[in-house]
N, CA and C atoms as an extended XYZ file, in Angstrom:
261
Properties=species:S:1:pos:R:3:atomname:S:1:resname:S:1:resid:I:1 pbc="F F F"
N        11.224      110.135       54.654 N   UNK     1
C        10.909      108.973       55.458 CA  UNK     1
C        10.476      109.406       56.862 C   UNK     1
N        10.949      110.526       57.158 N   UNK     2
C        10.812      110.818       58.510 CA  UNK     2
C         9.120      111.705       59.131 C   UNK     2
N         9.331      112.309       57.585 N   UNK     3
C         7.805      112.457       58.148 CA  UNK     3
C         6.931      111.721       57.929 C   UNK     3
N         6.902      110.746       57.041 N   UNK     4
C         5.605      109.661       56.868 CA  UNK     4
C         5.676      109.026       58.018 C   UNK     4
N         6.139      109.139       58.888 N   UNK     5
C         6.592      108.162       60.064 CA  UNK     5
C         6.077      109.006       60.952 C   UNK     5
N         6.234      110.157       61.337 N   UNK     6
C         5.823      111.272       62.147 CA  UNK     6
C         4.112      111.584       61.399 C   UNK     6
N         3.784      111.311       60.693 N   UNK     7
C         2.234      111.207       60.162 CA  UNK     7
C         1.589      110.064       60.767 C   UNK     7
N         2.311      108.692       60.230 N   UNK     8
C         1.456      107.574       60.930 CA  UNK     8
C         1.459      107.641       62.628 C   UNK     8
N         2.466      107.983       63.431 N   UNK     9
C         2.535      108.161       64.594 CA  UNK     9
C         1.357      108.591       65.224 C   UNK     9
N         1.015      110.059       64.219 N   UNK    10
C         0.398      110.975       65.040 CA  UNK    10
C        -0.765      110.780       64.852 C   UNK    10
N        -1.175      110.061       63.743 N   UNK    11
C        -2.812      108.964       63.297 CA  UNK    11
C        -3.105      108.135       64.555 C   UNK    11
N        -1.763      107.708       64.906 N   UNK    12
C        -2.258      106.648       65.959 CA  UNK    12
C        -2.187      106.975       67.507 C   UNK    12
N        -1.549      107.831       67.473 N   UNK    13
C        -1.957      108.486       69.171 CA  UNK    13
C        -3.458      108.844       69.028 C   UNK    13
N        -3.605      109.812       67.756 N   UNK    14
C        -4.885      110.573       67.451 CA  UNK    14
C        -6.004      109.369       68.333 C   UNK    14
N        -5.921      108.612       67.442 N   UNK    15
C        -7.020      107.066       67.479 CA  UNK    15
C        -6.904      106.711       68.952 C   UNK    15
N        -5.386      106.385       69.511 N   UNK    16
C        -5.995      105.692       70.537 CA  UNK    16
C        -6.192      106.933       71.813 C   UNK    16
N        -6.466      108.338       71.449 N   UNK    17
C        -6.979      109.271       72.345 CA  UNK    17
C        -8.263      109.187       72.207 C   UNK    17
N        -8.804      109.037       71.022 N   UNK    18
C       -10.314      109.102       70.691 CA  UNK    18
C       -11.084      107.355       71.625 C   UNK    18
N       -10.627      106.615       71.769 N   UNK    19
C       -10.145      105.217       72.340 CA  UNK    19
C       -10.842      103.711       71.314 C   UNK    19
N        -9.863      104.402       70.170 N   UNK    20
C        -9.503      103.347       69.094 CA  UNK    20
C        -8.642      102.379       69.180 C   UNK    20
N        -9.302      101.322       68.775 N   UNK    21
C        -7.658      100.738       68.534 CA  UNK    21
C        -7.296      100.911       66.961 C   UNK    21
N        -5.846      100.693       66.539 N   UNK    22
C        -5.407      100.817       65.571 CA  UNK    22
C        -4.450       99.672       65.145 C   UNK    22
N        -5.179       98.939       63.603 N   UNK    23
C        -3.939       97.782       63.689 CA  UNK    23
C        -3.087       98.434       62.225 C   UNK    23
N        -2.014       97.752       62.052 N   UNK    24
C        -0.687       98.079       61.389 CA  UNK    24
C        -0.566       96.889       60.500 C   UNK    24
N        -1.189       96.412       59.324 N   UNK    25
C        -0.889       95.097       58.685 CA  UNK    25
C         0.371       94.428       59.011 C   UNK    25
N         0.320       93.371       59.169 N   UNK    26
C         1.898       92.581       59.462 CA  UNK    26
C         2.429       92.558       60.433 C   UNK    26
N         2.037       94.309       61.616 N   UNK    27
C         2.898       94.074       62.197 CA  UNK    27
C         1.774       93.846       63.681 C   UNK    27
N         1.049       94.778       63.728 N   UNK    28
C         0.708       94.198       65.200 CA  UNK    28
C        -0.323       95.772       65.392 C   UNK    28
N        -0.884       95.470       66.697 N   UNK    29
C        -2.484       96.114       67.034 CA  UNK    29
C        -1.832       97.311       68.086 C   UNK    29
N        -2.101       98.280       68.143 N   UNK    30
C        -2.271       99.435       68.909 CA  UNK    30
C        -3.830       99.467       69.504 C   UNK    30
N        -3.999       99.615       70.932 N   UNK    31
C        -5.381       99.689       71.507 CA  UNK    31
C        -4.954      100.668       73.042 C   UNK    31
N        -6.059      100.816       73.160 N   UNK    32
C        -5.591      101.416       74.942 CA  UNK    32
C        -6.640      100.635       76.257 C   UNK    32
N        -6.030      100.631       77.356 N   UNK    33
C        -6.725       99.067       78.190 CA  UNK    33
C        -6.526      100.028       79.273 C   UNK    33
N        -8.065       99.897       79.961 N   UNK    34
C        -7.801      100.542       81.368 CA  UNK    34
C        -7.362       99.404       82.549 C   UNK    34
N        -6.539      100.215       83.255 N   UNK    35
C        -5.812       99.248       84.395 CA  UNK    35
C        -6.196       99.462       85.480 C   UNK    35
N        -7.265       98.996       86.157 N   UNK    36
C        -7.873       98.819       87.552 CA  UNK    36
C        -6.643       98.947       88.152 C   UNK    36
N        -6.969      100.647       89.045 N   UNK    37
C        -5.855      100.577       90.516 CA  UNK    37
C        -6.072       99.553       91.554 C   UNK    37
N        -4.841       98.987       91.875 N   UNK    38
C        -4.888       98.346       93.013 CA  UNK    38
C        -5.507       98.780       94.512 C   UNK    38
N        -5.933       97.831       95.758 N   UNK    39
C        -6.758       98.196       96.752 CA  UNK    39
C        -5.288       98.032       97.656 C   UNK    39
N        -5.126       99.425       98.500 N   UNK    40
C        -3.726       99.367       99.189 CA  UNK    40
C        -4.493       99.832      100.667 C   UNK    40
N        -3.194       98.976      101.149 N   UNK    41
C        -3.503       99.145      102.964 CA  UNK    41
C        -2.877      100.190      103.067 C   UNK    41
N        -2.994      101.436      103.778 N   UNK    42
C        -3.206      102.761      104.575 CA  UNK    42
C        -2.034      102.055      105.868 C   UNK    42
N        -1.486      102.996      106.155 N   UNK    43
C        -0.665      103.241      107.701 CA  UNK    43
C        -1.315      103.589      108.654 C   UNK    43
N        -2.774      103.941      108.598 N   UNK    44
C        -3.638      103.980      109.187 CA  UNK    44
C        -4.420      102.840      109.411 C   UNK    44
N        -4.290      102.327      108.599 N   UNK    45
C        -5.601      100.737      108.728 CA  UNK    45
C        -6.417      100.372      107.628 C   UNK    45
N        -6.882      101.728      107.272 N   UNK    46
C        -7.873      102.179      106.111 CA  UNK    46
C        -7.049      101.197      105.423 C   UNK    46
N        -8.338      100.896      104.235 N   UNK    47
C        -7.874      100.769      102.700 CA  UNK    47
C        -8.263      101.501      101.440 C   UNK    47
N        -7.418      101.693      100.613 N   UNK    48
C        -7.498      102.715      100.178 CA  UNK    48
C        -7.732      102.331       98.435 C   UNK    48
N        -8.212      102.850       97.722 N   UNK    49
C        -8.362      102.475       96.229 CA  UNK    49
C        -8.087      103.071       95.169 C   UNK    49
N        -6.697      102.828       94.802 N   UNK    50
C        -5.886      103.667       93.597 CA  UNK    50
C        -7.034      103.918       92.503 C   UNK    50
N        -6.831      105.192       91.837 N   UNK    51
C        -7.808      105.028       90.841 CA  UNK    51
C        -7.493      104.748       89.518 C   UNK    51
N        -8.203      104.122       88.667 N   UNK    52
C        -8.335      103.664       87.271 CA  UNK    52
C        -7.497      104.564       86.462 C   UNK    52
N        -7.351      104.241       85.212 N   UNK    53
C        -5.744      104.837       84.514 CA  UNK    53
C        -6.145      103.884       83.273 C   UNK    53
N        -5.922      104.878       82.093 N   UNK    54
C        -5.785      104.244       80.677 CA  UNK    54
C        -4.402      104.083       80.259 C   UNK    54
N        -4.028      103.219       79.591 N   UNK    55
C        -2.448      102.726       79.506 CA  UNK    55
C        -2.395      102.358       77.855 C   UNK    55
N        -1.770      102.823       77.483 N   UNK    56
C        -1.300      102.106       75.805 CA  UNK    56
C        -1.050      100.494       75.781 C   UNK    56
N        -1.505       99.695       74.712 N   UNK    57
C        -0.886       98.463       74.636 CA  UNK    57
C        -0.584       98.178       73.082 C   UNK    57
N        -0.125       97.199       73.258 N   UNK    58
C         0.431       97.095       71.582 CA  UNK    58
C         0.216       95.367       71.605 C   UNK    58
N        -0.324       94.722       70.815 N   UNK    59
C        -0.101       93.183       70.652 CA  UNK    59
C         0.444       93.120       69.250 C   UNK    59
N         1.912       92.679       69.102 N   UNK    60
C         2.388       91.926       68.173 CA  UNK    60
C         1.782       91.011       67.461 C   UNK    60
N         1.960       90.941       65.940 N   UNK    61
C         1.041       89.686       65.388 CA  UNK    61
C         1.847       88.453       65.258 C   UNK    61
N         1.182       87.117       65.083 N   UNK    62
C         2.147       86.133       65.454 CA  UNK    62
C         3.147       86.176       64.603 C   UNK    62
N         2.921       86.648       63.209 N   UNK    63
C         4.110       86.553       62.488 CA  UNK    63
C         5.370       87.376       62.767 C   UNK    63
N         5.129       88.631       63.396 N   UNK    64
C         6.047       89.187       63.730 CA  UNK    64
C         7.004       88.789       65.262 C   UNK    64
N         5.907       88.089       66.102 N   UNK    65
C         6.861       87.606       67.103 CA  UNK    65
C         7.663       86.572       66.975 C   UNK    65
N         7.037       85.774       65.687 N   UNK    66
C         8.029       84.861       65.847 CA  UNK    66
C         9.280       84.506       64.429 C   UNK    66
N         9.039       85.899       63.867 N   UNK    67
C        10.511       86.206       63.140 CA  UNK    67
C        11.546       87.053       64.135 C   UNK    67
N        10.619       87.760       65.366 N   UNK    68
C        11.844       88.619       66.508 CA  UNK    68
C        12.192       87.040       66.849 C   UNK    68
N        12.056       86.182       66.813 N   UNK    69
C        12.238       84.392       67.882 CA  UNK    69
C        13.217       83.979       67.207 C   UNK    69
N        12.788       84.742       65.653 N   UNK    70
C        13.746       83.714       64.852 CA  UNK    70
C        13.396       82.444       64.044 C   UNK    70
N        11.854       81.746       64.380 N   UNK    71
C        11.567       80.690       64.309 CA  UNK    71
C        10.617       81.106       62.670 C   UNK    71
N        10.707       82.139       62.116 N   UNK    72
C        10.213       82.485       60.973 CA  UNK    72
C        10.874       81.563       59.364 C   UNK    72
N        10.527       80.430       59.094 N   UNK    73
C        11.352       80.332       58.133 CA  UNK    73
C        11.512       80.915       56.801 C   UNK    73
N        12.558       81.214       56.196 N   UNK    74
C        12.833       82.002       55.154 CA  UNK    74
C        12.071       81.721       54.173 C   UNK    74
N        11.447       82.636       52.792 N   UNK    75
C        10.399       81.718       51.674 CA  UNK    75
C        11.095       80.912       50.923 C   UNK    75
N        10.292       79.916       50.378 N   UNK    76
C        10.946       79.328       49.836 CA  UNK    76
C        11.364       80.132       48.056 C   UNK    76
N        12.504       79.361       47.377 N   UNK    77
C        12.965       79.961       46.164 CA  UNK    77
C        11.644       79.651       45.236 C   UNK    77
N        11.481       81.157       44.098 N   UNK    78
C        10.656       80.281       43.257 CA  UNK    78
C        10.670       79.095       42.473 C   UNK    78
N         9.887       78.421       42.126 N   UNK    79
C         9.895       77.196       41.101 CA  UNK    79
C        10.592       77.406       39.774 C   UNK    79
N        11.673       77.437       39.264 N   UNK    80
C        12.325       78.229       38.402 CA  UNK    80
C        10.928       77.181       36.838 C   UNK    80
N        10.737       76.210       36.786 N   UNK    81
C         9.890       75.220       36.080 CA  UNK    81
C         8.617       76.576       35.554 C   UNK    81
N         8.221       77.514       36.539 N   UNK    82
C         6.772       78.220       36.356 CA  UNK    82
C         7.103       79.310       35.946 C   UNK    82
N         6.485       79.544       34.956 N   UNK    83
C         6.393       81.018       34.252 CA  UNK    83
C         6.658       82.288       35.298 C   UNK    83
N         7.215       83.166       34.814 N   UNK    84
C         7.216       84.706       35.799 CA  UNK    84
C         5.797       84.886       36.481 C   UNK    84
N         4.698       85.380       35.120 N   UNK    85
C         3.610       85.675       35.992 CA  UNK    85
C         2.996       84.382       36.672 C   UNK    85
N         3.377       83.467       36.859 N   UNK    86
C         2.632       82.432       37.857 CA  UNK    86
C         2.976       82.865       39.604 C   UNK    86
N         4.053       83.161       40.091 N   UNK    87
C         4.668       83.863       40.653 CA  UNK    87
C         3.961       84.600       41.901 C   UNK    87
């Protein structure tokens, strides 16, 4: 278990170095988002302009945020009336 886990990991750093995004069925999107440095005032007067920076992000898919909420309701039981393979 531990290395299929240490495989997909390393697929997805891979990707979002190359600057992929990567989604995960069910569960949610791996991408990387550059973050405009902020414009900072100097002790001098100057202003000064942090520079740009790539950052990891992850967006959850709705289904998964909202079974972490809780608000996921459970499936329902099968129709015991319908055949197995209907199912």
């Amino acid at each position: 278990m531990r290395a299929a886990l240490d495989v997909i990991l390393e697929v997805i750093t891979e990707q979002m170095t190359e600057g992929n995004a990567v989604s995960v069925a069910g569960f949610g999107r791996f991408e990387v988002k550059e973050h405009k440095g902020p414009k900072v005032d100097g002790l001098d007067g100057e202003v000064y302009e942090v520079q740009s920076r790539l950052v990891p992000s992850f967006r959850p898919y709705p289904h998964l945020r909202l079974k972490l909420q809780g608000r996921v309701p459970e499936p329902e039981p099968p129709d015991p009336r319908r055949p197995p393979w209907w199912r």
